[in-house]
N, C-alpha and C positions, 0 to 999 in steps of 0.2 A: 504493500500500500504506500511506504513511504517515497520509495521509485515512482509512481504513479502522478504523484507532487512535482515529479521534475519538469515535464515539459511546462506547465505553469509556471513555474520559476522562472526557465529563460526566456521565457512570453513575456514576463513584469521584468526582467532583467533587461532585453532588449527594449520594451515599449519604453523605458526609464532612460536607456544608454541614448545621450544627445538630444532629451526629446527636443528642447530650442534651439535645435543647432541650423535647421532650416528656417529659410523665412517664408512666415504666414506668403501662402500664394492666392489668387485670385481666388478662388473658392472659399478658403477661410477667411482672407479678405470681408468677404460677404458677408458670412458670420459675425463674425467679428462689428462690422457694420449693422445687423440687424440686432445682435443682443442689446445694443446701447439705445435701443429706439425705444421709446414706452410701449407701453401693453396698446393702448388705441393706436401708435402709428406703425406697430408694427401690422395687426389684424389687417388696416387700411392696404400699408402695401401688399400682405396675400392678396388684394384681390387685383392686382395688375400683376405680379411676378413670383416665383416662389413659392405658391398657395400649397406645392406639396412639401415643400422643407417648413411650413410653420409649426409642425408639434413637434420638431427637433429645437427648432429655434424657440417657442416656448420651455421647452424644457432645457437647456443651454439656460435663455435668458434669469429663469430662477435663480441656475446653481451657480452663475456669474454676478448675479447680485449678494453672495456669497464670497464666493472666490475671486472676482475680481476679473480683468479682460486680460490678463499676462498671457504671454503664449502659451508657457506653462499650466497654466489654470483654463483654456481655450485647449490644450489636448490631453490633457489628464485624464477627460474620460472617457476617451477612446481607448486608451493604453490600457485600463482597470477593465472594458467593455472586452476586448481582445482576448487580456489573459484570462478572461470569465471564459470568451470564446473557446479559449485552449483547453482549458480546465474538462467545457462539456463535450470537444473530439474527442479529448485521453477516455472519460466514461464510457460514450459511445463506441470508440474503439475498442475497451476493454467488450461492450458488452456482444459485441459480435464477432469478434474474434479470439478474448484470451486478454488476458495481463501482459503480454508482449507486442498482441497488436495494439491496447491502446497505449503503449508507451512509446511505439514507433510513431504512433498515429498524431499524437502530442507533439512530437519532435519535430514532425515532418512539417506538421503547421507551425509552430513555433517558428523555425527557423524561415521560412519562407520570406523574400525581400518584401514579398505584396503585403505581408500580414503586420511587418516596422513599418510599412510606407502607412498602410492606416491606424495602425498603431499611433501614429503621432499626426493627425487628422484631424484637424479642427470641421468633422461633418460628421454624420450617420453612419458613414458606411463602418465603422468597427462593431456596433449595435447591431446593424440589420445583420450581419455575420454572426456575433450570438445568438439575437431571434433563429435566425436558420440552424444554428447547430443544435439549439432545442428543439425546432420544430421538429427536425429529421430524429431528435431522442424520443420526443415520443411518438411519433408516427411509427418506430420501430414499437418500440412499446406498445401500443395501443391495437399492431396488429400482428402482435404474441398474444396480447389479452387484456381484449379493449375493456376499459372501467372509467367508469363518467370522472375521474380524477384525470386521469391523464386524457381522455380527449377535450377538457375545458381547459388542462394543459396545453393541449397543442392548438386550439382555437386563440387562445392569450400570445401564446409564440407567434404564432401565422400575424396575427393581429400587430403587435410590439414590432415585426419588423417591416409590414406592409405602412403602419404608420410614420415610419419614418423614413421609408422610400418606397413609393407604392409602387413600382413599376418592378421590382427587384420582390417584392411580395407576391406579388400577379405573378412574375415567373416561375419563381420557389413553388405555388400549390401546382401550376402545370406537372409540374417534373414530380411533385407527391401524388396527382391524382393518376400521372401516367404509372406509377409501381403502384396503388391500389388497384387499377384495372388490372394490370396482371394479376398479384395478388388475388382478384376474384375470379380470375379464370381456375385457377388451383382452387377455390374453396366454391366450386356453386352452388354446393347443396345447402354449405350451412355459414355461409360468408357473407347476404345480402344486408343482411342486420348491423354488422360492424362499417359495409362498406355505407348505410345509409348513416349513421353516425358519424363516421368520417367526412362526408359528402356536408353533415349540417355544420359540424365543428370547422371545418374549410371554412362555408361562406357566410359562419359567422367572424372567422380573421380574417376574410376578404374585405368586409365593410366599411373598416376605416382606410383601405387601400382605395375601393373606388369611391367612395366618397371623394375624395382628395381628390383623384383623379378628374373626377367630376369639376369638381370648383377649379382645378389648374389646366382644364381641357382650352380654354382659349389662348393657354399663356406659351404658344409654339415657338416663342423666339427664344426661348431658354435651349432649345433640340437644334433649331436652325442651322447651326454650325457642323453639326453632325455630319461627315461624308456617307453615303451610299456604301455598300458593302459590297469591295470587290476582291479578287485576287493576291493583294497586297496587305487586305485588309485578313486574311485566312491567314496571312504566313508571315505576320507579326502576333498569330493572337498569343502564342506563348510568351512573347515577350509584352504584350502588355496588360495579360493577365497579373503574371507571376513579378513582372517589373527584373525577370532575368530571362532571354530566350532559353540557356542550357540548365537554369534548375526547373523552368516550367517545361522542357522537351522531358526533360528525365521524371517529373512529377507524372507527365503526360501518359507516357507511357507505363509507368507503374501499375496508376490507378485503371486503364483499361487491360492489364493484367491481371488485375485485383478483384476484377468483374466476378460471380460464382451465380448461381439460379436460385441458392436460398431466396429468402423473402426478404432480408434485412440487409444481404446484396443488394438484392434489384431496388430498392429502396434508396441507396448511399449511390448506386449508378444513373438512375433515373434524375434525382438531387442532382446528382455530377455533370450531368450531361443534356440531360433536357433544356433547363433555361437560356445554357450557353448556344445549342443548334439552333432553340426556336429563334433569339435575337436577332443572329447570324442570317439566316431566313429570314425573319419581318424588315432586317436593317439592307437587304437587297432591294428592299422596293420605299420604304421609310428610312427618315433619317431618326434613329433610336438605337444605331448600334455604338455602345461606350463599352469599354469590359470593364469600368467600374460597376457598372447598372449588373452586372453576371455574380462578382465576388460571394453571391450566398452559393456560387458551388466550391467554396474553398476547402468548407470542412468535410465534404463528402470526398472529394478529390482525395483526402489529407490520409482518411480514414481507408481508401480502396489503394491507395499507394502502399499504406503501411501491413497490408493484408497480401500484397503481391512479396513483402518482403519476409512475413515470415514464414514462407512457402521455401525459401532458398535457406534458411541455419539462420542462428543467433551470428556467427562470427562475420559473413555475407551481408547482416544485416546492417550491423555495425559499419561494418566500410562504407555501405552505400551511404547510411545516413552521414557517415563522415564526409563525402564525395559530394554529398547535396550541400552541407557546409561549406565546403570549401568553396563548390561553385557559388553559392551565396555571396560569399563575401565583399565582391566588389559592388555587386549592390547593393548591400548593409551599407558599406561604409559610402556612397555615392548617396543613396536618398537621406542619407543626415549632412551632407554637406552645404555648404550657403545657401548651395540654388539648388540641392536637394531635392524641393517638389516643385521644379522646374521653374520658376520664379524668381530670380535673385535680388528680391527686395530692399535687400538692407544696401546694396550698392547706391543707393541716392542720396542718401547722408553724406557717405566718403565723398560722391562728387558734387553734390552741391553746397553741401555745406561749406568746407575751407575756401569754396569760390566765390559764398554770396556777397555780394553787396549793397550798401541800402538802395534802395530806387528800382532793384530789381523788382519783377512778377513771374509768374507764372501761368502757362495758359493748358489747357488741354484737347486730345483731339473730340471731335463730337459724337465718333463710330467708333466701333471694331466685331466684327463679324460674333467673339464671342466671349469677351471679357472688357466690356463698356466701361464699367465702374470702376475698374484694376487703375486705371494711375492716380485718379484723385483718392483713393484708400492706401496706396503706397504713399504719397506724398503727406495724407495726415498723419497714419501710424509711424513712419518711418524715417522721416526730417525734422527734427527737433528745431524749435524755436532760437534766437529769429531763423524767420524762413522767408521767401518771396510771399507775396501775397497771392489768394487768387481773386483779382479782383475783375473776373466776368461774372462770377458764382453773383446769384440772385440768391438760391435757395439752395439749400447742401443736399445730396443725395441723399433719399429717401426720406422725401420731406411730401406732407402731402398724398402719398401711395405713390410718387415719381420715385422711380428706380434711379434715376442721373439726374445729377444738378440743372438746375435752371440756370443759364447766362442770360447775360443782357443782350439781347440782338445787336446783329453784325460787328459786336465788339466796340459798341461805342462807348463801352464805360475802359476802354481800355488806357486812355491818358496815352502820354508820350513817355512813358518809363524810357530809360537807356537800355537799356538788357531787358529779351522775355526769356525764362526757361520754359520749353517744351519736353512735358514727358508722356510718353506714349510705351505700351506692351507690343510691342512691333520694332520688326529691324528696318521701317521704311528711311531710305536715303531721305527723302522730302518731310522735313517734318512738321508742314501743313497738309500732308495726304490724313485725308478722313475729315479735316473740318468743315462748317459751312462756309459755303463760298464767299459769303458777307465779312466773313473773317476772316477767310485766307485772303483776303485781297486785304484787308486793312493790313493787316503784317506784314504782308507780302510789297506793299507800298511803300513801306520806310525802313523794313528791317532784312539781315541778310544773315546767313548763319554762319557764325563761328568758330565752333565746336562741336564735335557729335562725341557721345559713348554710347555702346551696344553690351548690353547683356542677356541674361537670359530671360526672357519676357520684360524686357525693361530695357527702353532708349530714351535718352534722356540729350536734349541738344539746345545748344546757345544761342540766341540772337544775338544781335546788335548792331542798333540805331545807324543807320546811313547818313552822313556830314549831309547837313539841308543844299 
């Protein structure tokens, strides 16, 4: 039993190791932005943007008025969500295959780069990952021997992680009601009864998935950016499921090694594999394929990898998990580094700040296909005072239910400052591309650029003033 404790250990050991060593990116960004909003202005904005992230972001916003908006205290409970996560593969593992499968199974999740990347997650997705590792605990349970405890069990799971990303909940029951149909092909005689229990326990954790769904169904430009699913998109999925192509090839394979006919099999396969094909499919003809929106197949993956390995010896086992370590590594230590979750926010300090000076501003672009609000949320969180001003801002982002600030048309509250800084999430050469025209041309009139830096989601470039 005390073995059994291990893989949970290096689940809080890693979600711990560097959790701020990355900076907040566009998506926590947003967070981060919505916790500070009051109870009234946040409700208002669900109903233009985010209608399904608001009972994450209510719940955030509580335990932040608590703890505070530190990065730290912004991904603490994903990391504590996670190794809960870990904790209920190692049981499930243990409980379908043995004391050695859920210790492989533990490990296997543990270590994986995708499970430190949300690990240290300022969103949902470490959460909707535990909903699903209990879903799939008691759906096993429930069809060994179903008992109104554990199917209100698994309605509350189905429920807890559809409410906090309903599209990633709607998956998850696909891929459970596909292993209950089989399931009832083996039991027709005396199977009907559990499989309609199952069927009402589903769509009552369905509820608060389409509900939401429901209320965020007009808010499409949140998906917009999404490409088509093609070619390219099939032969990076391991690498950006797992955030390593050679530990998710080798997970890959494991787990449909792992595959058996039991019912507790087809179960942890169906999980495994179903949400991930169906997306795959709907995202050929929809823009909805992300492989963050899949991640509830992580623990079933976890658990059919570690079941292919005890098939080969304890000592076989050993190496492999040390092999998946090893290849892990440069991913571990890659998503805790600055630009870690591909953002390298904190770069606008170093360069703007030893540069400013007074009479400087700052302006921003008006677009970008799919992180709008990402440089005026770098620039508040992450430039300390004095800073440029922004002085087109009428009304700060998400004021009102407006997702993006209000400026003052065509830039007429712009003055004749000496210097404007532009920053933009883009490596555009022009750093008036994406503004309105009313205000590329006022800048464009009297000012010419100086300086450019490029980072990772983050460009950041100089004006100034042309001799009258």
């Amino acid at each position: 039993m005390a073995g059994l404790a291990l893989p949970g250990l290096v689940a809080a050991a890693l979600g711990l190791w560097r959790l701020t060593g990355a900076a907040l990116w566009a998506d926590e960004l947003a967070t981060w932005g919505a916790v500070r909003l009051s109870w009234s202005q946040l409700w208002q904005l669900s109903g233009s943007v985010d209608a399904v992230l608001t009972p994450y972001y209510g719940l955030l916003k509580a335990y932040t008025a608590v703890a505070g908006t530190s990065t730290l205290a912004l991904r603490l409970p994903s990391a504590v969500a996670m190794t809960l996560a870990t904790v209920v593969v190692t049981v499930l593992g243990r409980r379908v295959g043995g004391t050695a499968t859920g210790l492989l199974a533990g490990l296997i999740f543990a270590i994986l780069p995708v499970t430190s990347r949300y690990a240290q997650e300022a969103r949902s997705y470490a959460a909707v990952i535990l909903g699903a590792a209990l879903a799939v605990l008691l759906l096993v349970m429930s069809l060994e021997h179903p008992t109104r405890a554990r199917l209100i069990g698994y309605a509350a799971a189905v429920g807890f992680a559809g409410v906090l990303h309903p599209l990633s909940g709607l998956l998850m029951i696909v891929g459970h009601a596909t292993a209950v149909g089989w399931w009832q092909l083996g039991h027709r005689t005396d199977g009907w009864r559990t499989t309609r229990w199952w069927a009402t326990a589903a769509f009552v954790g369905a509820l608060p998935a389409l509900a939401l769904s429901v209320r965020g169904s007009g808010q499409t430009a949140q998906v917009s950016w999404i490409a088509l699913v093609d070619l390219s998109a099939l032969q990076e999925f391991p690498e950006r499921l797992f955030h390593s192509a050679a530990v998710g090839g080798f997970v890959l394979v494991l787990a449909v090694l792992g595959v058996r006919r039991d019912s507790a099999h087809v179960c942890l396969a169906t999980a495994a594999f179903v949400p991930a094909v169906l997306l795959l499919l709907v995202g050929t003809q929809l823009q909805v394929w992300t492989a963050r929106y899949v991640l509830v197949v992580l623990p079933a993956m976890a658990i059919l990898a570690a079941s292919a390995l005890t098939r080969i010896g304890r000592a076989h086992s050993i190496v492999a998990v040390c092999l998946a370590t090893t290849l892990a590594c440069p991913a571990q230590v890659t998503v805790r580094s600055q630009a870690g979750h591909s953002q390298d926010s904190f770069r606008i300090a170093a360069v703007i700040g030893p540069r400013y000076r007074p009479g400087d501003v700052v302006v921003f672009p008006d677009s970008h296909p799919s992180i709008p609000w990402s440089p005026r949320d770098i620039y508040e969180r992450y430039l300390p005072t004095p800073r440029p001003p922004d002085v087109l801002r009428t009304a700060r982002q998400r004021t009102d239910g407006q997702f993006l600030a209000t400026e003052c048309p065509d830039a007429v509250c712009l003055g004749t400052p000496p210097r404007i800084w532009v920053v933009r999430v883009d490596n555009a050469t022009d750093p008036m591309k994406d503004m309105a025209l009313g205000k590329q041309e006022r800048i464009r009139k009297d000012y010419r650029p100086a300086q450019r830096w490029q980072y990772a989601l983050l460009g950041i470039s100089l004006l100034e003033r042309m001799p009258s």
